[in-house]
MDAnalysis code that builds the backbone (N, CA, C; Angstrom):
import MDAnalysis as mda
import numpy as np

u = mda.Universe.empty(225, n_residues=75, atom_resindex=np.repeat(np.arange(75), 3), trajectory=True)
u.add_TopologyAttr("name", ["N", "CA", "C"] * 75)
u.add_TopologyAttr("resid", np.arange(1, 76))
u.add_TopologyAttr("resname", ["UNK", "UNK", "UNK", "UNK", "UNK", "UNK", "UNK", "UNK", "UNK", "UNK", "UNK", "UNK", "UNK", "UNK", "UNK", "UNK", "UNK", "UNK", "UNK", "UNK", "UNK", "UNK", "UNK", "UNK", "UNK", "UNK", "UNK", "UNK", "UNK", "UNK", "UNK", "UNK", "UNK", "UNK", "UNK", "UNK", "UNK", "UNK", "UNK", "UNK", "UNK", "UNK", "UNK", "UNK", "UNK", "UNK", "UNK", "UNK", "UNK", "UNK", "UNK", "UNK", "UNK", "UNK", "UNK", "UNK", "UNK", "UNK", "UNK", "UNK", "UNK", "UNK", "UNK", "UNK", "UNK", "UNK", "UNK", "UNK", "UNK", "UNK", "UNK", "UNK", "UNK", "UNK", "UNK"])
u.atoms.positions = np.array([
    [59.231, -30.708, 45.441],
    [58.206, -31.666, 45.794],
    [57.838, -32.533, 44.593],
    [58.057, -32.381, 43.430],
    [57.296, -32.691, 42.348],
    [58.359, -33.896, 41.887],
    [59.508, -33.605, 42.181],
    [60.591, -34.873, 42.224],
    [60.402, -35.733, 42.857],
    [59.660, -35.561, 43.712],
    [59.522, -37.331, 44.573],
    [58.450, -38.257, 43.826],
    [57.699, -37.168, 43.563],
    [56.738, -38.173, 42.523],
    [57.258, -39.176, 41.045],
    [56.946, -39.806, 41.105],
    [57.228, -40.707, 39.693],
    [56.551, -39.709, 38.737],
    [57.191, -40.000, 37.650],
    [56.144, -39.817, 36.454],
    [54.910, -39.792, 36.427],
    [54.554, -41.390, 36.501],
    [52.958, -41.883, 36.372],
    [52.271, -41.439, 37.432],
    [52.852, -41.062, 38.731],
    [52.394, -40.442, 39.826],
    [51.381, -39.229, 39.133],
    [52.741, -38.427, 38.939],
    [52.697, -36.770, 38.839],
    [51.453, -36.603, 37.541],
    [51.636, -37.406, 36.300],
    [50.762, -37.272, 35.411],
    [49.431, -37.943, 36.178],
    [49.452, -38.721, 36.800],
    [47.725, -38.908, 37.559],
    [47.124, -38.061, 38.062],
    [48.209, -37.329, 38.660],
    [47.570, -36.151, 39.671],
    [47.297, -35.231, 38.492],
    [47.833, -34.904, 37.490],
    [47.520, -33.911, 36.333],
    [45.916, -33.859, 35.664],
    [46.103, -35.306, 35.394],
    [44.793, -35.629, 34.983],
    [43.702, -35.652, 35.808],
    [44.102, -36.262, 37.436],
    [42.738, -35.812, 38.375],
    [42.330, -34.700, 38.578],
    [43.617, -33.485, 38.658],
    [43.108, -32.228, 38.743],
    [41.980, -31.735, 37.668],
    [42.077, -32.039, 36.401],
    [41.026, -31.484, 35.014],
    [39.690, -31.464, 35.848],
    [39.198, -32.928, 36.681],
    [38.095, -33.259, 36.905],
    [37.858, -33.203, 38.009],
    [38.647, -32.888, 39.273],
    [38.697, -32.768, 40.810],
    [38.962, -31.671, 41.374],
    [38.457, -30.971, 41.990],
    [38.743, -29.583, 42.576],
    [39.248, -29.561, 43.487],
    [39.055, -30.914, 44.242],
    [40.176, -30.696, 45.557],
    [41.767, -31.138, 45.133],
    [41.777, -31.931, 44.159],
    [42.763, -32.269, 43.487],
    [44.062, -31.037, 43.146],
    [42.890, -30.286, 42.341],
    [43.121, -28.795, 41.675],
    [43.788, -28.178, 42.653],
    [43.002, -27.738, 43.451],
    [43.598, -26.645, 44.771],
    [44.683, -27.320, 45.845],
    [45.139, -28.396, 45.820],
    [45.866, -28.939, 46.091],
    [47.377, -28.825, 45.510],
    [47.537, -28.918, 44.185],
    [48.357, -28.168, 43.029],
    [48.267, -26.842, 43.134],
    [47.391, -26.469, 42.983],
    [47.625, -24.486, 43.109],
    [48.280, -24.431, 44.477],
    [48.066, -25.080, 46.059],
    [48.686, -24.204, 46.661],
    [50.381, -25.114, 46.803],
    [50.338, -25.770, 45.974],
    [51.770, -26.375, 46.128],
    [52.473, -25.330, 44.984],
    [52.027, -25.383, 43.796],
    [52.457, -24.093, 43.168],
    [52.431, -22.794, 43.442],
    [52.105, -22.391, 44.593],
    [51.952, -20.936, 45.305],
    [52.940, -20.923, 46.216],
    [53.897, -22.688, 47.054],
    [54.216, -21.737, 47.954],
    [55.843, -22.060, 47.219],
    [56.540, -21.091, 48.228],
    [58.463, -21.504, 48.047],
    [58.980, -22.295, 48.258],
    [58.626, -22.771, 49.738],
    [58.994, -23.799, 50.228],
    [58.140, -24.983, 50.873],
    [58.710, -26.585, 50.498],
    [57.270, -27.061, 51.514],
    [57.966, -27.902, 52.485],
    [56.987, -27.615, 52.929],
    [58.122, -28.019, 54.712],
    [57.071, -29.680, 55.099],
    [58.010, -30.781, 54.976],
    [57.258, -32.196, 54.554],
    [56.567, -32.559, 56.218],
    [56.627, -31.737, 56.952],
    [55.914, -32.304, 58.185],
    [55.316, -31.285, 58.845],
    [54.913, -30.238, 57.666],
    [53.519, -28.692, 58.237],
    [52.403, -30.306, 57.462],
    [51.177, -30.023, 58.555],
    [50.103, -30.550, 58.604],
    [48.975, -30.094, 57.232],
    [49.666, -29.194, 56.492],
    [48.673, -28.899, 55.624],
    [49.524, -29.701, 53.910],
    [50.708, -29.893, 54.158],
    [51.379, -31.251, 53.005],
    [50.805, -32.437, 53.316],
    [50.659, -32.969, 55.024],
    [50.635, -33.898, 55.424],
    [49.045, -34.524, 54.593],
    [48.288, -33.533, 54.669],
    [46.851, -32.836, 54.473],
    [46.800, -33.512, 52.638],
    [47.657, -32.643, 52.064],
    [47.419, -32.850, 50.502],
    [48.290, -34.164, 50.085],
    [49.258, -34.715, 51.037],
    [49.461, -35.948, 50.237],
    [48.202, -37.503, 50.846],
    [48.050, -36.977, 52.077],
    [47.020, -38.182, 52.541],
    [45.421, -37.792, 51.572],
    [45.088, -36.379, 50.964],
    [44.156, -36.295, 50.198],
    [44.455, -37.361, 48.360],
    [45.526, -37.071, 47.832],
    [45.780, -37.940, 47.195],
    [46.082, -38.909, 47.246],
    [46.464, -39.673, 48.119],
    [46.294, -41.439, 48.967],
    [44.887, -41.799, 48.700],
    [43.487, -40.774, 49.359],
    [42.109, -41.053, 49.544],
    [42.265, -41.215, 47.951],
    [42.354, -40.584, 47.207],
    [41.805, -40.969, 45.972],
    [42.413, -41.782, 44.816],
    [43.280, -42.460, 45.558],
    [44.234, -43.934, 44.608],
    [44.907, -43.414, 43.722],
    [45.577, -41.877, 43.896],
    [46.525, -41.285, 43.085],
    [47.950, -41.651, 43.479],
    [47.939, -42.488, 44.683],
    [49.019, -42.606, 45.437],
    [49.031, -43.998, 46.346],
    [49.930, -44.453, 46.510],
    [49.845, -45.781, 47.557],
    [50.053, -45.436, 48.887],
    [50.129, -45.880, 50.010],
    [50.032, -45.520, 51.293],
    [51.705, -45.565, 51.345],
    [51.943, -46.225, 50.585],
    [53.689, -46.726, 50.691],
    [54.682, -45.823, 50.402],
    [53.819, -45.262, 48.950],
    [54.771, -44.002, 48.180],
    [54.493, -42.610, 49.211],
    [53.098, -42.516, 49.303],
    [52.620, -41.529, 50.405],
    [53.711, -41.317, 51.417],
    [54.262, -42.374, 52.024],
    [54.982, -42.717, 53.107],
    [56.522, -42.002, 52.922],
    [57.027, -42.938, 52.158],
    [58.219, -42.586, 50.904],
    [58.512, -40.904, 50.933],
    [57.075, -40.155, 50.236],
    [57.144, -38.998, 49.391],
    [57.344, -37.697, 51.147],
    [56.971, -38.474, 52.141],
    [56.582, -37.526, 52.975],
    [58.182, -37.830, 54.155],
    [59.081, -39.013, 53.816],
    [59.859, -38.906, 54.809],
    [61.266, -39.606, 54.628],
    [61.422, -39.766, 53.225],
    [62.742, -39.903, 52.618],
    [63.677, -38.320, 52.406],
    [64.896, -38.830, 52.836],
    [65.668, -37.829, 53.440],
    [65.951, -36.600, 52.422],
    [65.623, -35.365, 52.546],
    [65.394, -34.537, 51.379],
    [67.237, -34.099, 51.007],
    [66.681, -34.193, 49.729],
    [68.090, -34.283, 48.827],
    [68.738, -32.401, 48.489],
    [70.233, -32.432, 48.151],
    [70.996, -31.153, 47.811],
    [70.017, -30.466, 47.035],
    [69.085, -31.251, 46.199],
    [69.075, -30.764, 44.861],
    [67.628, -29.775, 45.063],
    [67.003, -30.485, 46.251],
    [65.671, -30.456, 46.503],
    [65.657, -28.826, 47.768],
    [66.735, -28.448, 47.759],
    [66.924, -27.506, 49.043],
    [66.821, -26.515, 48.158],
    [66.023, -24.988, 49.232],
    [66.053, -23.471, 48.049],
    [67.490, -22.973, 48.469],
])
């Protein structure tokens, strides 16, 4: 998951987490699970939560949730 993000993405979200708790727990449960399955309602959940808070564009949002998942990206 963390590959679809850009750089400047991924480091925004780093830095919102320090100061955002929903931010935070958003990262913890992406780091908790094995696999993320891009169309369970609770990804759908944490990438439209980082959209709300201009960590993300509606575009990349879009992008991150339904560009065709890659070899590299499979467990």
């Amino acid at each position: 998951m963390i590959d679809r993000f850009t750089e400047a993405e991924y480091e925004g979200v780093l830095t919102a987490a320090k100061s955002d708790v929903q931010v935070q727990g958003w990262l913890d449960r992406f780091a908790a699970s094995n696999q993320i399955d891009l169309n369970d309602s609770r990804t759908i959940s944490g990438i439209d939560l980082l959209t709300s808070k201009n960590l993300l564009t509606q575009e990349r949002a879009t992008h991150i949730l339904t560009d065709p998942v890659q070899n590299f990206e499979r467990p």
